[in-house]
TORNU-294796 format. One record per atom (N, C-alpha, C, O): residue number from 1; x, y, z; atom name. Coordinates in steps of 0.05 Angstrom, whole numbers. Layout:
% residues N
<node nr="NUM" u="X" v="Y" w="Z" atom="CA"/>
...
//
This chain:
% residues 79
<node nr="1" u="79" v="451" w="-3668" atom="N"/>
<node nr="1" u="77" v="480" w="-3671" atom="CA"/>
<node nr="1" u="67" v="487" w="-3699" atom="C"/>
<node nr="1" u="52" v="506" w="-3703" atom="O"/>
<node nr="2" u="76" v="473" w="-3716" atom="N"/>
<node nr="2" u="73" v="472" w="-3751" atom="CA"/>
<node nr="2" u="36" v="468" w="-3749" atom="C"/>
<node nr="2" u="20" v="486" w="-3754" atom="O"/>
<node nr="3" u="29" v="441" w="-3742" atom="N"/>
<node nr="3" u="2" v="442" w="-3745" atom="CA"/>
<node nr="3" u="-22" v="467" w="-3736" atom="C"/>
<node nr="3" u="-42" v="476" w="-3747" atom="O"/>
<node nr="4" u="-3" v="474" w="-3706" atom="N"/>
<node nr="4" u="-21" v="502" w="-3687" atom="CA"/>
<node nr="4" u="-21" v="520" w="-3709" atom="C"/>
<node nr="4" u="-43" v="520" w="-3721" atom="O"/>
<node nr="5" u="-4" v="535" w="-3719" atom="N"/>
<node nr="5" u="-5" v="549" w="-3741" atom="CA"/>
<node nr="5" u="-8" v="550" w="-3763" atom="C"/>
<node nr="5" u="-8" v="572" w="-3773" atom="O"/>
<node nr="6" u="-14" v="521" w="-3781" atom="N"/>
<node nr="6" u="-41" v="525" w="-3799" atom="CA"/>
<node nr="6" u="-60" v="516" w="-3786" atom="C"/>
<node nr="6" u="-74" v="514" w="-3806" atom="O"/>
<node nr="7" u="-73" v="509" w="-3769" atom="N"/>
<node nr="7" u="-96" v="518" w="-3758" atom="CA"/>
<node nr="7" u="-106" v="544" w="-3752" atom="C"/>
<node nr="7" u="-128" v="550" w="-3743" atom="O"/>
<node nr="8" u="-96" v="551" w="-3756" atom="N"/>
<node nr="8" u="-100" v="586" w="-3740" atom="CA"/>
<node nr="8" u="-104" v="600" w="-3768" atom="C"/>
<node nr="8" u="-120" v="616" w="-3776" atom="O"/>
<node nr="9" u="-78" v="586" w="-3785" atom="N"/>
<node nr="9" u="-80" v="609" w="-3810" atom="CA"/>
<node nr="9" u="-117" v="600" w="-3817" atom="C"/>
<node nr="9" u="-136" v="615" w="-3820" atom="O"/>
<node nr="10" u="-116" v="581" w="-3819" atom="N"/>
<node nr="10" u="-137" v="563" w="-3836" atom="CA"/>
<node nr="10" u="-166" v="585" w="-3821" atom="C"/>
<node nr="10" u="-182" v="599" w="-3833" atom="O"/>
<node nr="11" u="-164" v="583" w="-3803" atom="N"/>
<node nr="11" u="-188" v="594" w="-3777" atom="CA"/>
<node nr="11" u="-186" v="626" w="-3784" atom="C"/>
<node nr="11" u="-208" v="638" w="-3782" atom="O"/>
<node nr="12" u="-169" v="640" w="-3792" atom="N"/>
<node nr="12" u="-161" v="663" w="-3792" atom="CA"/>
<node nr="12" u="-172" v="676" w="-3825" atom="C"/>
<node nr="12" u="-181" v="698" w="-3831" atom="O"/>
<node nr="13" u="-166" v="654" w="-3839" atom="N"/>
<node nr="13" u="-173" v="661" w="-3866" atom="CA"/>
<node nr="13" u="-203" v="652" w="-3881" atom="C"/>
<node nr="13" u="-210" v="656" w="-3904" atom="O"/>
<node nr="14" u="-221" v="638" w="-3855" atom="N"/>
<node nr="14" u="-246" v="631" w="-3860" atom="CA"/>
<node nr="14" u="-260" v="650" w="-3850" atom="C"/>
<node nr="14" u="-280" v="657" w="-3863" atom="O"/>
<node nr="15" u="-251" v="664" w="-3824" atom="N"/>
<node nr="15" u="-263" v="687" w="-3816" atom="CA"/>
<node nr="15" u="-257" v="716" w="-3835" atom="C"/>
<node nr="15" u="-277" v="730" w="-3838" atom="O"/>
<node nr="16" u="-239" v="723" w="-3845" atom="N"/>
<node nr="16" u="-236" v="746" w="-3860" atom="CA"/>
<node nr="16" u="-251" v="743" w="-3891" atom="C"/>
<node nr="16" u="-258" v="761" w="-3906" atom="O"/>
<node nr="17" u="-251" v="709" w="-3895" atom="N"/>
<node nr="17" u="-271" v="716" w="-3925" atom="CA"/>
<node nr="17" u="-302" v="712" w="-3914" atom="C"/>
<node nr="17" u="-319" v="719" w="-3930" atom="O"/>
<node nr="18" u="-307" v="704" w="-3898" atom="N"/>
<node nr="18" u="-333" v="708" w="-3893" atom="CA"/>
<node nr="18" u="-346" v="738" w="-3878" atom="C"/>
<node nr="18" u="-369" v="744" w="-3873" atom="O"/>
<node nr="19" u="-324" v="754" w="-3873" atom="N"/>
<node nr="19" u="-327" v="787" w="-3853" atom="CA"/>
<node nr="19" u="-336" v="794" w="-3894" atom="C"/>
<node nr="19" u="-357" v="800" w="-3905" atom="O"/>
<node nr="20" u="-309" v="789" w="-3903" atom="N"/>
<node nr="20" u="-308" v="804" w="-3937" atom="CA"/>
<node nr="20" u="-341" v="801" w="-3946" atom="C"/>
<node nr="20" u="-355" v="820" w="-3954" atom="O"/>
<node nr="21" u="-348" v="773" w="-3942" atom="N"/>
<node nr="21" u="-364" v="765" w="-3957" atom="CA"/>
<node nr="21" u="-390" v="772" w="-3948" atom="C"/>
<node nr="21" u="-409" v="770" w="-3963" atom="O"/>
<node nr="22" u="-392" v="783" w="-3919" atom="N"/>
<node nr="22" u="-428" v="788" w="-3924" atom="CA"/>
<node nr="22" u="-429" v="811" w="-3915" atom="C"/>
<node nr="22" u="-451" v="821" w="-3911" atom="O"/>
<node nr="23" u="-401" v="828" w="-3911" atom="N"/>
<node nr="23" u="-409" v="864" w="-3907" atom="CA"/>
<node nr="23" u="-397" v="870" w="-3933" atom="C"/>
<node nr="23" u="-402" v="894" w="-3936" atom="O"/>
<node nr="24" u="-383" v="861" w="-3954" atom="N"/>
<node nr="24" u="-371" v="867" w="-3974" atom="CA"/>
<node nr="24" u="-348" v="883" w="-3964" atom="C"/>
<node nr="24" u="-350" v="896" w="-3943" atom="O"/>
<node nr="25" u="-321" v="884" w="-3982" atom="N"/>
<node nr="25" u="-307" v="893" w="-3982" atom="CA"/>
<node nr="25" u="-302" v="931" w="-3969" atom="C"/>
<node nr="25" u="-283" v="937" w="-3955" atom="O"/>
<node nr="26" u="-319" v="945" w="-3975" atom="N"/>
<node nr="26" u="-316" v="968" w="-3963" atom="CA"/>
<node nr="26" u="-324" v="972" w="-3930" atom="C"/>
<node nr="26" u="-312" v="984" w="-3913" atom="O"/>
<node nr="27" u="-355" v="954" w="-3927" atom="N"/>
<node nr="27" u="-350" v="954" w="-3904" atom="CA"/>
<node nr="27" u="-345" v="934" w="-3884" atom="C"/>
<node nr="27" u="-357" v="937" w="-3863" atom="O"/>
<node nr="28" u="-328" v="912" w="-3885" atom="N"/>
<node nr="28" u="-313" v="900" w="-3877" atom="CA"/>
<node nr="28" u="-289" v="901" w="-3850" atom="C"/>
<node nr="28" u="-267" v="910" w="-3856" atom="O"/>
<node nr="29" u="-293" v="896" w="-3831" atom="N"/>
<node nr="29" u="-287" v="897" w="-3812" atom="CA"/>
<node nr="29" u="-289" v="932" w="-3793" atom="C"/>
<node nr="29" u="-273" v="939" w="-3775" atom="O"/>
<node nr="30" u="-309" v="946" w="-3802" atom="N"/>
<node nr="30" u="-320" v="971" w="-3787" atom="CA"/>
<node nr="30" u="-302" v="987" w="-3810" atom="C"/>
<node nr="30" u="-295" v="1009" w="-3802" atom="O"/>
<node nr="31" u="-293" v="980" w="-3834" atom="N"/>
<node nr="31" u="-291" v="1000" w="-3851" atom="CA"/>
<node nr="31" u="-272" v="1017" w="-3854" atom="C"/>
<node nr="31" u="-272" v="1038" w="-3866" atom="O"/>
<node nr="32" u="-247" v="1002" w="-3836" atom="N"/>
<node nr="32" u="-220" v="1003" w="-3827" atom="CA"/>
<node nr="32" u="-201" v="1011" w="-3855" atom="C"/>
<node nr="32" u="-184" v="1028" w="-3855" atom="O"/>
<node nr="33" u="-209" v="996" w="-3875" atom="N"/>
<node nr="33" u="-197" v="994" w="-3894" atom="CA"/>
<node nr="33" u="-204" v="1003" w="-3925" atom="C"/>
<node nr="33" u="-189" v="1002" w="-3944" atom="O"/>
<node nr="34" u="-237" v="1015" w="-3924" atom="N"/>
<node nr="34" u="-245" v="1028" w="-3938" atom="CA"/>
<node nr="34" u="-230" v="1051" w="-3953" atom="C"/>
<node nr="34" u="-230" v="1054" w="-3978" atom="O"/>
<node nr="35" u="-213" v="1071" w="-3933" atom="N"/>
<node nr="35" u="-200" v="1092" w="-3942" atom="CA"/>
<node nr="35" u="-167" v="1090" w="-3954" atom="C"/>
<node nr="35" u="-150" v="1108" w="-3960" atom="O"/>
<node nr="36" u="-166" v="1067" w="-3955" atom="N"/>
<node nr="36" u="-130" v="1062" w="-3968" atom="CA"/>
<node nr="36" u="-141" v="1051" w="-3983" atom="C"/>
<node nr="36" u="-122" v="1046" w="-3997" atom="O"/>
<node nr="37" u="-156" v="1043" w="-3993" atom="N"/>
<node nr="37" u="-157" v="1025" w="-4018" atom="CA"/>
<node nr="37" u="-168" v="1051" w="-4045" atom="C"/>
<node nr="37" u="-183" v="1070" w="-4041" atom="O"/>
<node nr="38" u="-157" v="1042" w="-4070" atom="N"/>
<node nr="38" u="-163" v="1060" w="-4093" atom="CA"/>
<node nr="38" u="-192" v="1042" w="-4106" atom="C"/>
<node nr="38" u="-190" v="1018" w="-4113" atom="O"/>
<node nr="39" u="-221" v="1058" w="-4107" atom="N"/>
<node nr="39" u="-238" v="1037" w="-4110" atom="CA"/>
<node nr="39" u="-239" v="1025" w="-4136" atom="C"/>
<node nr="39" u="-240" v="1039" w="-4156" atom="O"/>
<node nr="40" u="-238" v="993" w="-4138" atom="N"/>
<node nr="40" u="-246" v="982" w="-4165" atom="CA"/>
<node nr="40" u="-264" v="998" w="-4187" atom="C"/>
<node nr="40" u="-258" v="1006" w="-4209" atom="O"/>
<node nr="41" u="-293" v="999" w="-4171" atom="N"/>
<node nr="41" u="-311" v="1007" w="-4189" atom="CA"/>
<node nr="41" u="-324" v="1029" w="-4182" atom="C"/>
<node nr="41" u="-308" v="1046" w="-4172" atom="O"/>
<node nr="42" u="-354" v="1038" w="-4184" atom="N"/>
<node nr="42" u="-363" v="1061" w="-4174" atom="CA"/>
<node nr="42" u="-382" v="1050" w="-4155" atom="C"/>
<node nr="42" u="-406" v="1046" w="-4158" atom="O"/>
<node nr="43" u="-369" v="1047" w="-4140" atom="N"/>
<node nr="43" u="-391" v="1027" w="-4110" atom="CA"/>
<node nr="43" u="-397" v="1046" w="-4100" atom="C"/>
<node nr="43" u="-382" v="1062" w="-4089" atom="O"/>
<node nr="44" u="-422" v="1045" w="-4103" atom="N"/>
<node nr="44" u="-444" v="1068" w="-4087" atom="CA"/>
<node nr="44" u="-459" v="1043" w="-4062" atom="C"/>
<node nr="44" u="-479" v="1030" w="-4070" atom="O"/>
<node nr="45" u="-449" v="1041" w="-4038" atom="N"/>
<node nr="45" u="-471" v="1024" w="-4015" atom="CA"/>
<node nr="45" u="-502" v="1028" w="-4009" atom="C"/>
<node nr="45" u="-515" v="1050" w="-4008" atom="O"/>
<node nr="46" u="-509" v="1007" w="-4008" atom="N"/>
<node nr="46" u="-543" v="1010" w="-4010" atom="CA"/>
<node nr="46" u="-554" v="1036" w="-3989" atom="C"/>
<node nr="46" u="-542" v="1043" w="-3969" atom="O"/>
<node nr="47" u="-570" v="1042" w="-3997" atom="N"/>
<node nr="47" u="-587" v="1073" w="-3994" atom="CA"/>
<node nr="47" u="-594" v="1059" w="-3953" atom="C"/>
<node nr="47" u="-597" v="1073" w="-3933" atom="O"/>
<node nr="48" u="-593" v="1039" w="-3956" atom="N"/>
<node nr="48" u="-604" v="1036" w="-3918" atom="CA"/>
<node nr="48" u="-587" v="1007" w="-3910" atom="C"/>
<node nr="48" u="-596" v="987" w="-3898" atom="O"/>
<node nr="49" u="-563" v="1011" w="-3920" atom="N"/>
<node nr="49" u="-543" v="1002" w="-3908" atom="CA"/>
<node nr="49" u="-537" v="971" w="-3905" atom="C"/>
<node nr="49" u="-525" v="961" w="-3886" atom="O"/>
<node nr="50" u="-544" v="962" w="-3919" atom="N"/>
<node nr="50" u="-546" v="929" w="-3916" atom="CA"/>
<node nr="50" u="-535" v="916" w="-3945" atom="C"/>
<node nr="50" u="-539" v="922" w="-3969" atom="O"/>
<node nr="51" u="-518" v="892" w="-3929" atom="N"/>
<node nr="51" u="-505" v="881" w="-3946" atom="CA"/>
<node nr="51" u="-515" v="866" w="-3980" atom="C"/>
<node nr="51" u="-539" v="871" w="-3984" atom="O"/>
<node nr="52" u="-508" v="858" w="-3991" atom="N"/>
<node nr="52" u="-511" v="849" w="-4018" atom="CA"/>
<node nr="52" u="-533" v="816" w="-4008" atom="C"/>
<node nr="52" u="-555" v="809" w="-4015" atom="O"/>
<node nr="53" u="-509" v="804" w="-3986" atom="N"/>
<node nr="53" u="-522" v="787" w="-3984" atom="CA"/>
<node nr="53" u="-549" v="780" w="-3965" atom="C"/>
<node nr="53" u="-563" v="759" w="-3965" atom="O"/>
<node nr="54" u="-550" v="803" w="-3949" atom="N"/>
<node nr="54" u="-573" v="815" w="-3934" atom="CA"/>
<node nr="54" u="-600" v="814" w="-3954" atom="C"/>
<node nr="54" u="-617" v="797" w="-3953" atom="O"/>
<node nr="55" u="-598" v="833" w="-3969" atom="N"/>
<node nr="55" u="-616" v="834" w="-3983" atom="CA"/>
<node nr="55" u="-627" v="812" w="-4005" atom="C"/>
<node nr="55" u="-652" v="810" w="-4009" atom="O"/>
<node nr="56" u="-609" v="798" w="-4017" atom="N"/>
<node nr="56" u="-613" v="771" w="-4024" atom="CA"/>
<node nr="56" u="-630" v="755" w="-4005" atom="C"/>
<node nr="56" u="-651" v="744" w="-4010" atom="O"/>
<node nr="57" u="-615" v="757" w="-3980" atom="N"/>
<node nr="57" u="-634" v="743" w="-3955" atom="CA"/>
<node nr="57" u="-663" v="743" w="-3962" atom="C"/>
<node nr="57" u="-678" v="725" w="-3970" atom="O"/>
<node nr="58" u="-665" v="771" w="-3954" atom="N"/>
<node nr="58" u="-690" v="786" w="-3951" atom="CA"/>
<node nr="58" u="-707" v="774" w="-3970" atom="C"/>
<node nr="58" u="-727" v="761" w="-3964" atom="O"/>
<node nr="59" u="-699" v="780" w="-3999" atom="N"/>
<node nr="59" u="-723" v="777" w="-4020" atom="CA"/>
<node nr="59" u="-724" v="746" w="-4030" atom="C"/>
<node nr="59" u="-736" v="743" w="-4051" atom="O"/>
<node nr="60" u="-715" v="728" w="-4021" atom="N"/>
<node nr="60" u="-707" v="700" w="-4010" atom="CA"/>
<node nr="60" u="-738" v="694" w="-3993" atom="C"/>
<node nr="60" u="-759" v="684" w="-4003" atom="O"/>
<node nr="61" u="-732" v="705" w="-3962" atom="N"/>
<node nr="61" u="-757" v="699" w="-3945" atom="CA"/>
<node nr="61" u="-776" v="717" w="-3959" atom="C"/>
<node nr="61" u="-797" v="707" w="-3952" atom="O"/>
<node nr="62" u="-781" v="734" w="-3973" atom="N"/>
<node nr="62" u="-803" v="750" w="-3976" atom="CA"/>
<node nr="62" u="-815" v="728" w="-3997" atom="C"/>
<node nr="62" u="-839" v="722" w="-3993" atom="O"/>
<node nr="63" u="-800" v="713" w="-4021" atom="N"/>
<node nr="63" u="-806" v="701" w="-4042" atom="CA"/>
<node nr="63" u="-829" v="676" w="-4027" atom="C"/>
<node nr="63" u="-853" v="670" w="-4032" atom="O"/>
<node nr="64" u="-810" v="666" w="-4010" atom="N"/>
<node nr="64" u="-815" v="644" w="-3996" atom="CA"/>
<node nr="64" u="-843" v="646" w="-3984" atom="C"/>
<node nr="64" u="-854" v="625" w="-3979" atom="O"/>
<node nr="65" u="-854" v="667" w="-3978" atom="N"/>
<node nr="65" u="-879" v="679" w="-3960" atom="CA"/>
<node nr="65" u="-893" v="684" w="-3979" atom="C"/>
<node nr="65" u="-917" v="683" w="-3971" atom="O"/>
<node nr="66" u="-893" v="690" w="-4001" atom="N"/>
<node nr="66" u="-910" v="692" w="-4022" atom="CA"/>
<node nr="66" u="-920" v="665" w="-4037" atom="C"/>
<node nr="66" u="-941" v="659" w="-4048" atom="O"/>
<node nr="67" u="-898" v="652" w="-4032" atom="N"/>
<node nr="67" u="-907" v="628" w="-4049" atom="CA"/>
<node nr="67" u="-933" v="609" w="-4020" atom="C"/>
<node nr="67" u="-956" v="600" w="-4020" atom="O"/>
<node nr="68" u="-913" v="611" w="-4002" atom="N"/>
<node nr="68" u="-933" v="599" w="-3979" atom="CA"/>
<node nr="68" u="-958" v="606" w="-3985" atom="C"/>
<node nr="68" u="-975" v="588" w="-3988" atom="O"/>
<node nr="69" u="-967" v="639" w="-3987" atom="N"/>
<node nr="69" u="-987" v="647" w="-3996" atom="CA"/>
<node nr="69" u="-1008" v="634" w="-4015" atom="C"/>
<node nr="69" u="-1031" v="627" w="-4014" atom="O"/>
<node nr="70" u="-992" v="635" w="-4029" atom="N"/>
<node nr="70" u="-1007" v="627" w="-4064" atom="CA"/>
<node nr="70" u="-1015" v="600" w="-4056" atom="C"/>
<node nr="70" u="-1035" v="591" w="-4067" atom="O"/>
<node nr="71" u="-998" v="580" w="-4033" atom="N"/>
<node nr="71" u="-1007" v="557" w="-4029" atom="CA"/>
<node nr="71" u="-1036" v="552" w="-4013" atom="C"/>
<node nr="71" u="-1059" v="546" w="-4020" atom="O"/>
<node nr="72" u="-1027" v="558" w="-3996" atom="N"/>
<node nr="72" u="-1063" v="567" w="-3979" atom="CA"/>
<node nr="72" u="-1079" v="579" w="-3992" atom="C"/>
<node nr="72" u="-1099" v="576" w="-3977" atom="O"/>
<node nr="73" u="-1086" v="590" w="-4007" atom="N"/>
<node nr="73" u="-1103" v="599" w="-4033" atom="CA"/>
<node nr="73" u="-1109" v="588" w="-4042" atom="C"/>
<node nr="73" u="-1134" v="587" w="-4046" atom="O"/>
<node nr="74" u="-1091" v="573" w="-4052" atom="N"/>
<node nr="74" u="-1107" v="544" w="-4075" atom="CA"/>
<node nr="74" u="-1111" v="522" w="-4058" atom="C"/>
<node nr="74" u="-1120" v="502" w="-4067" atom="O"/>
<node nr="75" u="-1104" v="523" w="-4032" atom="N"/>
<node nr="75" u="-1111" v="494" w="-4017" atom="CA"/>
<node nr="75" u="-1147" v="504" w="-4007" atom="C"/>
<node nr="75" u="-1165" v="488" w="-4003" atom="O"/>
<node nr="76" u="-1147" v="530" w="-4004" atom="N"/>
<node nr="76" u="-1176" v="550" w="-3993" atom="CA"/>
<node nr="76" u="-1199" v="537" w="-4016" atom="C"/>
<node nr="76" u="-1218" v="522" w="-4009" atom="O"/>
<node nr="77" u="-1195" v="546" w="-4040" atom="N"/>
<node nr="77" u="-1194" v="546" w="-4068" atom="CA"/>
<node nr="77" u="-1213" v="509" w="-4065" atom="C"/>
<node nr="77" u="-1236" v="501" w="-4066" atom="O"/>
<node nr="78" u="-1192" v="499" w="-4061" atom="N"/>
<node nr="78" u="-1205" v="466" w="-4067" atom="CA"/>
<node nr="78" u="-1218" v="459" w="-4039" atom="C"/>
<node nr="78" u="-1223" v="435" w="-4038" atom="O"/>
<node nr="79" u="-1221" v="467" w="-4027" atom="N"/>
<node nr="79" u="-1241" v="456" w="-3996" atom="CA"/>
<node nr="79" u="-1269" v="463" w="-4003" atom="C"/>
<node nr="79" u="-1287" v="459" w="-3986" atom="O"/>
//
């Protein structure tokens, strides 16, 4: 019974820092918890709603497509 239940904690507490971690803290599980909390800082959420690590994503693959770019160019370049 001891093991079932750190399993669970363990399973329970990988899912709530990873909810924390890629909607951030305010909106975090549909934002349930946004209004009891007194806010740390002056967290203003992105203008079209996407997470911190969303957008990291984003300019990640966009980086990545640019460089592909620049590569076919100079492979164009030497043919």
């Amino acid at each position: 019974m001891g093991k079932m239940f750190g399993i669970l904690a363990i399973v329970l507490g990988v899912w709530i820092g990873l909810e924390v971690y890629t909607k951030g803290t305010n909106e975090a599980f549909g934002g349930i918890f946004a209004g009891l909390m007194e806010p740390v800082s002056d967290y203003e959420p992105s203008p079209d709603g996407r997470s911190t690590v969303q957008r990291i994503g984003d300019n990640v693959r966009e980086n990545i497509e640019l460089g592909a770019e620049r590569t076919r160019r100079g492979v164009e370049r030497s043919n």
